[in-house]
C-alpha positions, 0 to 999 in steps of 0.5 A, a space after each residue: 500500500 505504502 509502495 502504491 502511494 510512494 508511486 502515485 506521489 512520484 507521477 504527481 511530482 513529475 506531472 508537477 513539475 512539468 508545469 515549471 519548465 524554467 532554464 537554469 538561469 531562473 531556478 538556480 540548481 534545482 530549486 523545487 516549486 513551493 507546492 511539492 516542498 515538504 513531500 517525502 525525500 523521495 517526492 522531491 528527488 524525483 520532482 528535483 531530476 524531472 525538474 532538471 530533466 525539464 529545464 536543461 539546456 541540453 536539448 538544444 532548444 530557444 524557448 518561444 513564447 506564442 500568445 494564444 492556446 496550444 494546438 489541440 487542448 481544450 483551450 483552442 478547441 474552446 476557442 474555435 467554437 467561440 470564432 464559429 459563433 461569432 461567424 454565424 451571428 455576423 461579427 468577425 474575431 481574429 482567429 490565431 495567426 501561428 499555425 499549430 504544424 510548424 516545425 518548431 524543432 527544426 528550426 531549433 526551438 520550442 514553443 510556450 502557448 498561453 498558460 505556459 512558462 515564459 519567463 526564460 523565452 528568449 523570443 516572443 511572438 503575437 503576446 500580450 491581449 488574446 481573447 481576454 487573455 496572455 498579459 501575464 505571459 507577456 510581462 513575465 517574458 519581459 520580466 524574465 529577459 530585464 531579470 538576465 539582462 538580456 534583450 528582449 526580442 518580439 514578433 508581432 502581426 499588424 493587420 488581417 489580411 481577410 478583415 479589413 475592408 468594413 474597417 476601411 471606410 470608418 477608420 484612417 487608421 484600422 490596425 494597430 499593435 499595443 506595445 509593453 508601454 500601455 499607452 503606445 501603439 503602433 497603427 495601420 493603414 492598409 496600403 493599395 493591392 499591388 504595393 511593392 515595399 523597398 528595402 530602407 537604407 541603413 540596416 543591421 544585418 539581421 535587419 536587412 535579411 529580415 527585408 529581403 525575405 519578406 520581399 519575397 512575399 506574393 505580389 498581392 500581399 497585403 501591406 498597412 503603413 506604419 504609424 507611432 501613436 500615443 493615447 490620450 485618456 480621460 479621469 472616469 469620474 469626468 473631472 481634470 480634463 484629458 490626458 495625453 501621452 506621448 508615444 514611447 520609444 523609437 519606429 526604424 523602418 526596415 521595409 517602406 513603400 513608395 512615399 517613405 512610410 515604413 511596411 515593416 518595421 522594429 520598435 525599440 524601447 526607450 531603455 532600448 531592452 525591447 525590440 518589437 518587430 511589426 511584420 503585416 499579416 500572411 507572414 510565411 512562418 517557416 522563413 520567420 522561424 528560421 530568420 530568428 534562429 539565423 539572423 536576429 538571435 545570434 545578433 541581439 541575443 547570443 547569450 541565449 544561444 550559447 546558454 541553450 548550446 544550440 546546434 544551429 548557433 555558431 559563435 563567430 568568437 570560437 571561429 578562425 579568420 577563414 571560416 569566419 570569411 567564408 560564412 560571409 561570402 556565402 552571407 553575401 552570395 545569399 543575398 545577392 541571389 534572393 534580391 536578384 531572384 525577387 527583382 527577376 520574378 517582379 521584372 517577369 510579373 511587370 511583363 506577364 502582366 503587359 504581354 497576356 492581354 496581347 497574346 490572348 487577344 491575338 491568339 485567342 480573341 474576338 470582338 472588342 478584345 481582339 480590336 484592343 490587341 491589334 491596336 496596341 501591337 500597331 501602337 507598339 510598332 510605332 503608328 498612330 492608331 484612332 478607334 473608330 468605334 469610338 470615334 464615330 461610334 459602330 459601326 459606321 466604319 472600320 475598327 481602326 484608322 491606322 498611320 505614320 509621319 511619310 505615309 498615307 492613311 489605311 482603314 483597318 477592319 478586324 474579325 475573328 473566325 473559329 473555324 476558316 475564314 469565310 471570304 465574305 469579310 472583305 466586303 466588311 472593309 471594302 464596305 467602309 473604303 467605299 464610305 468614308 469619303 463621306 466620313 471623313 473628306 479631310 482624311 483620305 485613306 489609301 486602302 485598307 487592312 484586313 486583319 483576321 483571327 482565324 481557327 482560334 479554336 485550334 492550337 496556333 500550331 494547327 492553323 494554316 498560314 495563310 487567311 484565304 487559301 483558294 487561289 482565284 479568290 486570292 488573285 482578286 483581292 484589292 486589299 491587304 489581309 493579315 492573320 492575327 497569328 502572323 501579328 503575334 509572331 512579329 510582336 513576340 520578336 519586337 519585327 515592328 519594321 515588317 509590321 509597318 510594312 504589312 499595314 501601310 504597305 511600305 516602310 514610312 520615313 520617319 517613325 518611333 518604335 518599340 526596341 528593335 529586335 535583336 539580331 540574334 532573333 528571326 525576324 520576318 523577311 516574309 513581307 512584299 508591298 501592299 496593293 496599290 490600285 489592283 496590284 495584288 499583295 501577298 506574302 510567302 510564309 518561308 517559315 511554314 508554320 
């Protein structure tokens, strides 16, 4: 009976002091937690070795404070059910912003969540006021870094990237993040989609790594402009006026926007024992994880590392003057790499975003879609195109009025054809030649253009080359006809010179164009004049596609 009690006690010593999962540096060797104290010899040697067990340093792990419920407990299932009502009856609540399946250990650390220790955290991330709940956490975070003399370094979220856009019309500034200091807040306001942040001038290392990284954030991303703010309070019992505090402590920018005002940025205290980074929402958690772990704790808090003999830490002051040389040259080989990649992936977005309309247009396009393309490949060539439509209104005459300094008019009429091209388009535009002298008598035309997207339901690889193949009625054309996909081979290759020709039928003296192509690159030979009275104008595809 005796040796069943002696065990039960055992398992409760150590289920005990699990909740006290404190380093070293704050139970000076295993001091025993005030609720056990006074058990059996036995109770408190095997709470003072599963005490030790708990609170050694060799594992190798950064401690992390996470201000919301552990994943899966009571806690956060309590919590979940409490979002989903909120959901149903129309009011929104900020649901947790940390995953709960990263990879805390590969990163070499290991999380706290609210109701845990964190007074030996040497990081902290999203703490203080959670659903009624985490300032304790928090100020015993800061307390535990002030108590080792130690900088304390916190990760917090500005913003929510699905929740904003009812908060946008009431509020100028409508996210915010409280600091340590009660009346000093950081505020936002959420930035247009599409903002492209830079890197500020003057950054620490860890700093500046931080910037590239989050640089690398998707195009769309949403971004809030940084603000410090200070409060102003009023006594409760209404006598003695307004209060105003001033806001504490410094904002350095580490990301701005286009006006200069910080996206991203790190808060630093007035006793410069705290430094808050303020990182927008959607943050990719795995790269913020190992920037603390590489960057920022071996540059403001190395003391931790080397407590924690963490395996991902090496301490310069151990190194040789090669290694240390090397690990900069790699440092700065990463560095160069992820800025050009990012600048490469923006310069392919900018083009994508330019080319796509383009391409589809004239591969894919009809209607007005396709009229919009071939303006702007002839506009890219360097002519002067009117939309008709426009202009005149449909469809009194042809989609476009195509022309160039040296040269003469040309109406140029645009169609789409699933399937072959059927031969009465011609008469579209041999129609508005025949017109528009009482159009535009001050603006005399020379001939027209027809341009044709023909098979568009077949892959371009399928189409045939030419628009009309039957050669009696190729013979009797008396104007020019020009496939959409023939148009796209030239722009794609920037031949803006065989573009001119094949609209105006000759190259004009003088016109401004897109860059040329380069001379690596095929261009079209494929072009003869155009018609000029009956004279038939006709081109040999020599690349047969």
């Amino acid at each position: 009976m005796r040796a069943r009690e002696e065990r039960r006690q055992r398992r409760a010593a150590v289920d005990e002091a699990a909740k006290y999962p404190l380093a070293p540096s704050s139970w000076p060797g295993t001091v025993l937690p005030a609720v056990v104290r006074g058990k059996s010899a036995s109770v408190r040697s095997w709470c003072a070795l599963a005490l030790a067990l708990v609170s050694s340093p060799s594992t190798g792990l950064v401690s992390v404070h996470v201000g919301q419920p552990e994943p899966n407990s009571e806690q956060e299932r309590m919590l979940l059910a409490e979002l989903q009502h909120q959901r149903d009856v129309g009011r929104r609540e900020r649901a947790p912003r940390v995953p709960g399946d990263l990879a805390w250990e590969k990163h070499g650390l290991q999380p706290r969540w609210l109701g845990m220790e964190t007074s030996d955290c040497a990081v902290a991330i999203e703490p203080g006021h959670f659903h009624n709940r985490g300032d304790a956490e928090r100020d015993r975070f800061l307390a535990g870094a002030a108590r080792r003399g130690e900088l304390a370094l916190v990760v917090a979220v500005i913003g929510d990237a699905d929740g904003d856009e009812l908060q946008r019309s009431l509020f100028s500034h409508y996210a915010s993040v409280s600091l340590a200091d009660m009346f000093t807040r950081v505020s936002g306001r959420r930035l247009p989609t599409g903002t492209r942040p830079e890197i500020a001038p003057d950054l620490s290392p860890a700093d500046r790594d931080l910037a590239i990284r989050l640089l690398t954030r998707p195009p769309t991303a949403a971004w809030w402009a940084l603000q410090l703010h200070g409060a102003t309070t009023v006594r409760g019992d209404g006598f003695g006026g307004e209060t105003h505090h001033p806001a504490q402590g410094t904002l350095e920018p580490i990301l701005i926007d286009s006006l200069g005002a910080p996206v991203v940025a790190a808060w630093v205290s007035l006793a410069g024992d705290q430094r808050w980074y303020v990182l927008p929402d959607r943050v990719a958690w795995d790269n913020v994880l190992d920037w603390l772990m590489h960057k920022a704790l071996p540059q403001y808090a190395p003391a931790v590392l080397r407590r924690t003999r963490s395996p991902h830490f090496v301490d310069p002051d151990l190194q040789t003057g090669d290694e240390l040389s090397a690990r900069a040259g790699l440092a700065e080989l990463e560095e160069r790499y992820t800025l050009d990649r990012t600048q490469f992936e923006q310069d392919l977005r900018v083009a994508e975003e330019k080319a796509s309309p383009i391409r589809y247009g004239l591969l894919y396009g009809t209607g007005t879609e396709l009229v919009e393309a071939v303006a702007a490949v002839l506009t890219a060539a360097g002519l002067s195109v009117i939309d008709l439509d426009a202009e005149l209104g449909a469809p009194q005459s042809a989609d476009l009025l195509a022309s160039a300094p040296g040269s003469n008019r040309k109406l140029v009429e645009v169609k789409g054809a699933g399937g072959a091209a059927q031969e009465n388009l011609v008469g579209y535009l041999q129609r508005h030649l025949d017109t528009w002298p009482q159009l535009r008598p001050d603006q005399p035309v020379d001939g027209g253009v027809l341009v044709v997207n023909h098979q568009h339901k077949l892959p371009p690889a399928e189409r045939t080359a030419q628009v009309y193949t039957r050669p009696e009625f190729v013979a009797a054309l008396t104007v020019s006809v020009v496939s959409s996909l023939q148009l796209f081979r030239w722009w794609r290759v920037r031949d803006w010179p065989a573009i001119r020709v094949a609209i105006l039928g000759a190259e004009p003296s003088t016109v401004v164009a897109g860059p040329q192509p380069a001379p690596a690159q095929a261009t079209s030979s494929e072009v003869s004049a155009a018609p000029t009275g009956r004279t038939r104008w006709w081109r040999k595809d020599r690349r047969g596609s």
